[in-house]
C-alpha positions in Angstrom: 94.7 153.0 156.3 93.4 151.6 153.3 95.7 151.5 149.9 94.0 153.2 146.7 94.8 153.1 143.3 94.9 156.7 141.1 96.3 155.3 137.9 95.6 156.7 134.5 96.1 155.7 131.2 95.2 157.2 127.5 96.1 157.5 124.0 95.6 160.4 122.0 97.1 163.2 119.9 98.8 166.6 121.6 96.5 170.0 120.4 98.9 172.4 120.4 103.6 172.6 121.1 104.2 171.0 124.6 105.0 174.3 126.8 108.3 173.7 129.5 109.1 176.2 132.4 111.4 175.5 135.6 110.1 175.8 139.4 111.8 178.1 141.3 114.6 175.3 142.9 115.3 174.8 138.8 113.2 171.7 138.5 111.8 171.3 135.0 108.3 170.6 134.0 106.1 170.3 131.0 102.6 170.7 130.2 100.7 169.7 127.5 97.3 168.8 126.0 95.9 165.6 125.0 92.6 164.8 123.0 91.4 161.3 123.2 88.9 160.5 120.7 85.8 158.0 121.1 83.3 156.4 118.6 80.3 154.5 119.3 76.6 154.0 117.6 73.4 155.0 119.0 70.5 152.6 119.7 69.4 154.2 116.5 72.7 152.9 114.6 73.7 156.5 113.9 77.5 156.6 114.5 78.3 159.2 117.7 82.3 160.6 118.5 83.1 162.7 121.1 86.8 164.2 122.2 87.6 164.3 125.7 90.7 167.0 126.4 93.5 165.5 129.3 96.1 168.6 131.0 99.2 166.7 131.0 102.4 167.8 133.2 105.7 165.9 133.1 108.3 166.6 135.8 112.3 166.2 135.6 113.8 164.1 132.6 110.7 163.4 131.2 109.7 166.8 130.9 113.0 167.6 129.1 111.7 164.5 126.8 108.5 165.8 126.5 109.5 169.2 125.4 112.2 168.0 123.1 110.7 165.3 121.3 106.5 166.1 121.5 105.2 168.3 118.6 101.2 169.1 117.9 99.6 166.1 116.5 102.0 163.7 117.8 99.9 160.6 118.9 101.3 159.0 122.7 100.5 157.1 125.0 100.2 158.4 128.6 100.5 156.6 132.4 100.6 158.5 135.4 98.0 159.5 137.9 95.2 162.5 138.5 95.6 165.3 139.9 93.4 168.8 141.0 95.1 171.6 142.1 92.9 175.0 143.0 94.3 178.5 143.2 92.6 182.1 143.6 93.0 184.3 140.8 93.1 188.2 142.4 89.4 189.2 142.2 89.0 186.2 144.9 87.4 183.7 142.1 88.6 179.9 142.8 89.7 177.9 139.7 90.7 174.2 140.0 92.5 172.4 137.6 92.8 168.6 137.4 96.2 167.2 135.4 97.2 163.7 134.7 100.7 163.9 136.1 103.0 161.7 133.4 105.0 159.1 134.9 105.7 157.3 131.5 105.0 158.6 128.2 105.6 156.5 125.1 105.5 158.1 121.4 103.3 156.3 119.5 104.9 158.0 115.6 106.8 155.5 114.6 109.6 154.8 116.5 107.7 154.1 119.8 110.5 156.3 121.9 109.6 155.3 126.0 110.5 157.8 128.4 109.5 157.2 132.4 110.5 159.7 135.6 110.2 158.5 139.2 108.2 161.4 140.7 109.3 159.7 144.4 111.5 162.6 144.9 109.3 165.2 143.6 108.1 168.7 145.1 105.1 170.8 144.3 
C-alpha cells in the first residue's frame, strides 16, 4: 500500500464563539469556523479578494484549549488534516461535511499560545 499525505495548514480569523460538546464515552470536542482571506490582481491590475470558510474540530485537550482560549476574530494558525463525513437528515436527503480535524493550533494574538493533541487514540 502506498503512503499518502492529508496535511493541512491555514491562517485566518474564527467568524463566530468556538462551540464544545462531549461524545457520548465523555470525550470533548470543539468546532469552529475559520475564514482565510486571499488578495491577488487581475491581468487588468484591478485588485481581487476572496474568503474561503474552513469547519474546524478539535478533539481532547485541545478542544478544551480551543474552547477556553478561542474568541470570534481571534487570528490562528491551524495543522491537522481533512476530513468529510456524510449523514442523512430524516426526509432521506444526504449532506456531507468536510472539517479540517486540528492537531495543533497556535494563537496568533499576541502571545502565540501552542496547543497540539495526538488524535492516535481517537474515536469517531
Amino acid at each position: 500500500m502506498t503512503r499518502g499525505l492529508n496535511k493541512v495548514l491555514i491562517i485566518g480569523s474564527l467568524g463566530a464563539d468556538p462551540e464544545m460538546r462531549y461524545t457520548p464515552g465523555g470525550k470533548p470536542v470543539t468546532s469552529y469556523s475559520v475564514a482565510v482571506n486571499r488578495g491577488w490582481r487581475t491581468s487588468e491590475g484591478e485588485r481581487k479578494e476572496a474568503t474561503e470558510w474552513f469547519n474546524v474540530v478539535a478533539w481532547g485537550n485541545l478542544a478544551e484549549i480551543c474552547n477556553q482560549y478561542l474568541h470570534k476574530g481571534s487570528q490562528v494558525y491551524v495543522e491537522g488534516r481533512l476530513q468529510t463525513r456524510s449523514w442523512e437528515d430524516n426526509s432521506g436527503t444526504r449532506h456531507f461535511r468536510t472539517e479540517l480535524v486540528a492537531n495543533e493550533m497556535i494563537i496568533l494574538d499576541g502571545r502565540n499560545y501552542v496547543a497540539e493533541y495526538d488524535d492516535s487514540e481517537t474515536e469517531y
